[in-house]
C-alpha positions as a printed NumPy array, in Angstrom:
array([[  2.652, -30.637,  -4.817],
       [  6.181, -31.625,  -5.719],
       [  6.812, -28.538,  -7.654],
       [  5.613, -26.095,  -4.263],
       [  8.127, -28.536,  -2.549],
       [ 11.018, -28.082,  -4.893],
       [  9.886, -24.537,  -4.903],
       [ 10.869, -23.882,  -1.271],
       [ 13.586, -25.907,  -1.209],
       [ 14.982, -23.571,  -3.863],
       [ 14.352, -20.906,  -1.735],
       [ 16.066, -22.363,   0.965],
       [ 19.304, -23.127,  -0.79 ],
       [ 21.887, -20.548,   0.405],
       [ 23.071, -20.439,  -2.667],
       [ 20.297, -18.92 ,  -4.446],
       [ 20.111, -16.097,  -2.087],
       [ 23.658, -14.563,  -3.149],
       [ 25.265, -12.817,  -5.624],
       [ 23.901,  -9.943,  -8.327],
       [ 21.032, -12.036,  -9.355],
       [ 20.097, -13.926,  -6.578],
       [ 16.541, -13.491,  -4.144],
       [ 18.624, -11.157,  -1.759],
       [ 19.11 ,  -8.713,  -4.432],
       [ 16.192,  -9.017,  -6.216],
       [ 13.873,  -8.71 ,  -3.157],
       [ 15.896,  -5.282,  -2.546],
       [ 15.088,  -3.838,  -5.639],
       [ 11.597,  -4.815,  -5.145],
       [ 10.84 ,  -3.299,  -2.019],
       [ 12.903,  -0.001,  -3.802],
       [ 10.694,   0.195,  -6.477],
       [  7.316,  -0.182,  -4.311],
       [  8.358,   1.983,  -1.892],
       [  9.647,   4.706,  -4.485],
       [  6.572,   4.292,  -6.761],
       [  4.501,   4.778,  -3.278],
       [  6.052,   7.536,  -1.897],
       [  5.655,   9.571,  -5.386],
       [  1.822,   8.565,  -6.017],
       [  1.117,   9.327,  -2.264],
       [  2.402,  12.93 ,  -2.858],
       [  0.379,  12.916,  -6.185],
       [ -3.338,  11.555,  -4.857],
       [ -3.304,  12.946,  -0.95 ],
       [ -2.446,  16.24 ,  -1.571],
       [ -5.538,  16.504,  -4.294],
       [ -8.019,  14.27 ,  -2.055],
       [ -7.56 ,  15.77 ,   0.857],
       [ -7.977,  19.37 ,  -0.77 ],
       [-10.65 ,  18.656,  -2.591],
       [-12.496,  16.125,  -0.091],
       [-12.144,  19.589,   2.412],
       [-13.865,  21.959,   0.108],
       [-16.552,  19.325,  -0.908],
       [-16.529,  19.704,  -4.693],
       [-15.08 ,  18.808,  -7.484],
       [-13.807,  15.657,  -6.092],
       [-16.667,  13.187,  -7.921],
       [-14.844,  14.514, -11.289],
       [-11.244,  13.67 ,  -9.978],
       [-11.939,  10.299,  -9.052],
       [-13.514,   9.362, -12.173],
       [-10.605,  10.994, -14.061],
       [ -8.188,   8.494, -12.262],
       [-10.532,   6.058, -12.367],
       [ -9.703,   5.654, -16.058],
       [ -6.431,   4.289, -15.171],
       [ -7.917,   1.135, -13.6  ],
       [ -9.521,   0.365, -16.967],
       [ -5.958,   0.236, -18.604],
       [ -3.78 ,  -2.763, -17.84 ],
       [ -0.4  ,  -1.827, -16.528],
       [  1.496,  -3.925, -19.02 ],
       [  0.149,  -1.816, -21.237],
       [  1.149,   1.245, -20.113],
       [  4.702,  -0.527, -19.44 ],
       [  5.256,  -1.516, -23.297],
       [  4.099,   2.289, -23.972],
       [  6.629,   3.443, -21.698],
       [  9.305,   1.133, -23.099],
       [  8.746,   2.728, -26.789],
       [ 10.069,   6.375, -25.26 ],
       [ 13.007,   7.169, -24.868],
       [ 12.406,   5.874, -21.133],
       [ 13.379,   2.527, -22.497],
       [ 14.631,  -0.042, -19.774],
       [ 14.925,   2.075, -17.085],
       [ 13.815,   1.821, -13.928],
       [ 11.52 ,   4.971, -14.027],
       [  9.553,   2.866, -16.771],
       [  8.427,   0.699, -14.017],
       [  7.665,   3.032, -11.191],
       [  6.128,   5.442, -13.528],
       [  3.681,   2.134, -14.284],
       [  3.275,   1.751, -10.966],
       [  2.418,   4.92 ,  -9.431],
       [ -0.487,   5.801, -12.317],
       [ -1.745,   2.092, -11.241],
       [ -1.517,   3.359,  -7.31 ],
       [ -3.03 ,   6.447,  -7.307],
       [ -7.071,   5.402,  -7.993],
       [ -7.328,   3.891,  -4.661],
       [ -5.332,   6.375,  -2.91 ],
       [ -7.154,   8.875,  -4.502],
       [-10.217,   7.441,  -4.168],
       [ -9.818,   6.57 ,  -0.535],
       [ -8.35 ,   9.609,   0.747],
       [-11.71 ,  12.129,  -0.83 ],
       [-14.162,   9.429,   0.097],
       [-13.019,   9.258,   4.215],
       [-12.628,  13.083,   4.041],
       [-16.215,  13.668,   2.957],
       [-17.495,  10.456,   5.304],
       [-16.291,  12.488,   8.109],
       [-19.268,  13.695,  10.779],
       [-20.722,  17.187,   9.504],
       [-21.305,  17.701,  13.281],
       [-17.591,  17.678,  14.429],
       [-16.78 ,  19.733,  11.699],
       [-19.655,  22.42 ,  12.257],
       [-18.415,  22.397,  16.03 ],
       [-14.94 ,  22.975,  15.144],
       [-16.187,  25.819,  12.699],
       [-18.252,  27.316,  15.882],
       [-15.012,  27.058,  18.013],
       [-13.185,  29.533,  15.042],
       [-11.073,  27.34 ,  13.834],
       [ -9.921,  28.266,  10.175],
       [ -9.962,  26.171,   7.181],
       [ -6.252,  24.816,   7.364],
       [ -7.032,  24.004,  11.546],
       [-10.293,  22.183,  10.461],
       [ -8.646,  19.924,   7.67 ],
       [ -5.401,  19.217,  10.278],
       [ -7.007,  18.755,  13.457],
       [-10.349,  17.677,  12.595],
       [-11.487,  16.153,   8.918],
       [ -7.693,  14.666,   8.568],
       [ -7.497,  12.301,  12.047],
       [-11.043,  11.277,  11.573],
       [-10.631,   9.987,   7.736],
       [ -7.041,   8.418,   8.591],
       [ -8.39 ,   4.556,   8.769],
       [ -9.793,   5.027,   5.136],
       [ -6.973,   6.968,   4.054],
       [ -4.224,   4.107,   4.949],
       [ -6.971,   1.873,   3.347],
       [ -6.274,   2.741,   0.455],
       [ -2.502,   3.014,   0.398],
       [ -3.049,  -0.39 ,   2.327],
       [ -4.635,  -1.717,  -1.045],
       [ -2.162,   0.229,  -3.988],
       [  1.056,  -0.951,  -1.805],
       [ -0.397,  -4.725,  -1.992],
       [ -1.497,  -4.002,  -5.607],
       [  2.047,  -2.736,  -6.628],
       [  3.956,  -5.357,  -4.578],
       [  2.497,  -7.863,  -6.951],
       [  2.421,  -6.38 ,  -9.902],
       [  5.559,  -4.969,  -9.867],
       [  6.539,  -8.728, -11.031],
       [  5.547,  -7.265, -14.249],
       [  8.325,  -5.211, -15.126],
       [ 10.533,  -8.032, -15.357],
       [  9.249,  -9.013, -18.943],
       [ 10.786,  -5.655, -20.24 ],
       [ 13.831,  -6.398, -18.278],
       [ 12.862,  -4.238, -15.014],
       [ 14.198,  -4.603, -11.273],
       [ 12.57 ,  -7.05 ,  -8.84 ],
       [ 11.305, -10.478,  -7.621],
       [  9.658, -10.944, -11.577],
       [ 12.953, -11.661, -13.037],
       [ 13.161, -14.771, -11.082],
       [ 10.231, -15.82 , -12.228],
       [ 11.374, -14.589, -16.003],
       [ 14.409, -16.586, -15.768],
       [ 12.961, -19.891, -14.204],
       [ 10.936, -19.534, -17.343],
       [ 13.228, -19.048, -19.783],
       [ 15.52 , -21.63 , -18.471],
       [ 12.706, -23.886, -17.944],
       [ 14.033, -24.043, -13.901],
       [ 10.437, -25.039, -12.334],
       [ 11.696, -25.25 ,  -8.794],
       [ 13.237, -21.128,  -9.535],
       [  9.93 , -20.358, -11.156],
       [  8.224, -21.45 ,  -8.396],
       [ 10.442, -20.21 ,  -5.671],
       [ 10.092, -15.916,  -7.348],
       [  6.493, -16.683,  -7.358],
       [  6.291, -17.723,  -3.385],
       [  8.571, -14.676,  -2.283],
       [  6.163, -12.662,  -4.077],
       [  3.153, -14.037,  -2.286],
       [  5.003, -13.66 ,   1.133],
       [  5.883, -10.331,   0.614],
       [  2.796,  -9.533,  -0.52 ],
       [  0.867, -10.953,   2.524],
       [  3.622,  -9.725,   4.588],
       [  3.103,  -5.985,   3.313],
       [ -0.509,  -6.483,   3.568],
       [ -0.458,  -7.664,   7.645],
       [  1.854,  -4.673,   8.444],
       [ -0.309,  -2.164,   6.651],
       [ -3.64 ,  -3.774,   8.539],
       [ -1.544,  -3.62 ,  12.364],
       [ -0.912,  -0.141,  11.315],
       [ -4.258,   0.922,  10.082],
       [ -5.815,  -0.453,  13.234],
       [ -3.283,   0.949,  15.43 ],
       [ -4.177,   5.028,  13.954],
       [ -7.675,   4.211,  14.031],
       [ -8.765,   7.408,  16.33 ],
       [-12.012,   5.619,  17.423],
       [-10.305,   2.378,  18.347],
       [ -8.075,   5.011,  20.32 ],
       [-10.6  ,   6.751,  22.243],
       [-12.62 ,   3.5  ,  22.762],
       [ -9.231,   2.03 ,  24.404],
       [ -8.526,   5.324,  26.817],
       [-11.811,   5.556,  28.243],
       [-11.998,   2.119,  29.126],
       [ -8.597,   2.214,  30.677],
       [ -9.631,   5.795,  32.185],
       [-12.66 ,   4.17 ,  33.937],
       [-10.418,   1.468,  34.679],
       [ -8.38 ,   3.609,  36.695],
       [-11.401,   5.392,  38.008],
       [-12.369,   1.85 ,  39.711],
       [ -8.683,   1.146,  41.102],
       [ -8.534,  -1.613,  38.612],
       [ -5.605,  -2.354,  37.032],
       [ -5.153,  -1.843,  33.412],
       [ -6.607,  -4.03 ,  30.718],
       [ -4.527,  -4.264,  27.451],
       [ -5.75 ,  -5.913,  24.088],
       [ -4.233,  -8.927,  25.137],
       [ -6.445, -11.89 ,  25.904],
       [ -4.776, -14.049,  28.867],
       [ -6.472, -17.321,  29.24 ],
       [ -6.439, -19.481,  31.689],
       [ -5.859, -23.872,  31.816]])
């Protein structure tokens, strides 16, 4: 218990915060690196999940092909990368992280597209609508909550294990960790390791507000209620839950 205490109050010392190698700077670079390493292994898994979740085949084989990736650590692949000519750079980290991110994008993204109901897609079909219409205004809305699922999940993943690239010398919250180590500074050790499990948690609780919030069923639930609301003369009722002394 006294080593979470001096932990905090590390964190809380001013001092600690500034400069080239303090939290402030390090917490930058690892929110750069997560959101960089996201960005590029959203562009690499949606495009391919959503394609291939849309024409129903060949999506099974993809999966399992990125599946692989789970079965090999990521400080494995980070030591590989730091043998080419890569070397310390920061593209040896986020190059890491985005094969370790795309499985559950990947995975999430086919799976909601081929979860979505056959019926609303033969009805938009009947209506004419062509195959780029269907996958925009149909199959893509519908299989949004699983989709941000699963960058929900690699965005928590990478947040924490981005800590990782700090034992080849990479950017981020790790190489406070690293250094409380090396120095034998239990209170710094302590203090990387709690701003990684807040920003973690806080990543995670923005993701889940923001999953909910594009859910198209929670949506439609929320409108007709408030429609019939309206229908009655009632006033509006919100999410919020007012209650009374």
């Amino acid at each position: 218990m006294n080593g979470l205490v001096d932990g905090i109050n590390w964190l809380l010392d001013g001092d600690n915060w500034s400069g080239p190698t303090g939290v402030g700077t390090r917490l930058t670079e690892h929110l750069w690196i997560t959101v960089l390493s996201m960005v590029i292994a959203c562009a690499v898994a949606l495009p391919i999940a959503l394609w291939l979740g849309h024409l129903g085949r060949g999506g099974a084989l993809a999966v399992n092909i990125s599946n692989v990736g789970r079965a090999v650590p990521t400080f494995a692949i980070l030591a590989i990368l730091y043998m080419t000519p890569l070397g310390l750079s920061i593209w040896t980290t986020v190059i890491a992280l985005v094969l370790f991110a795309i499985p559950p994008i990947l995975t999430n993204a086919y799976v909601g597209m081929r979860e979505v109901d056959r019926d609303a897609v033969e009805a938009a079909r009947g209506m004419g609508m062509s195959g780029f219409q269907l996958l925009r205004r149909v199959e893509l809305p519908l299989a949004v909550p699983l989709i941000l699922g699963g960058i929900r999940l690699a965005t928590v993943q990478v947040v924490a294990t981005a800590t990782l690239a700090a034992v080849i010398s990479g950017p981020g919250l790790g190489r406070i960790i690293t250094s409380g180590f090396n120095r034998q500074d239990v209170p710094e050790l302590i203090g990387g390791a709690i701003m990684v499990g807040l920003l973690a948690l806080a990543i995670e609780g923005v993701m889940a507000l923001l999953q909910r919030a594009v859910d198209p069923m929670r949506r439609a639930t929320r409108q007709g209620r408030s429609k019939r609301d309206r229908d009655r003369g009632m006033p509006l009722v919100t999410d919020e839950v007012v209650s009374g002394a």
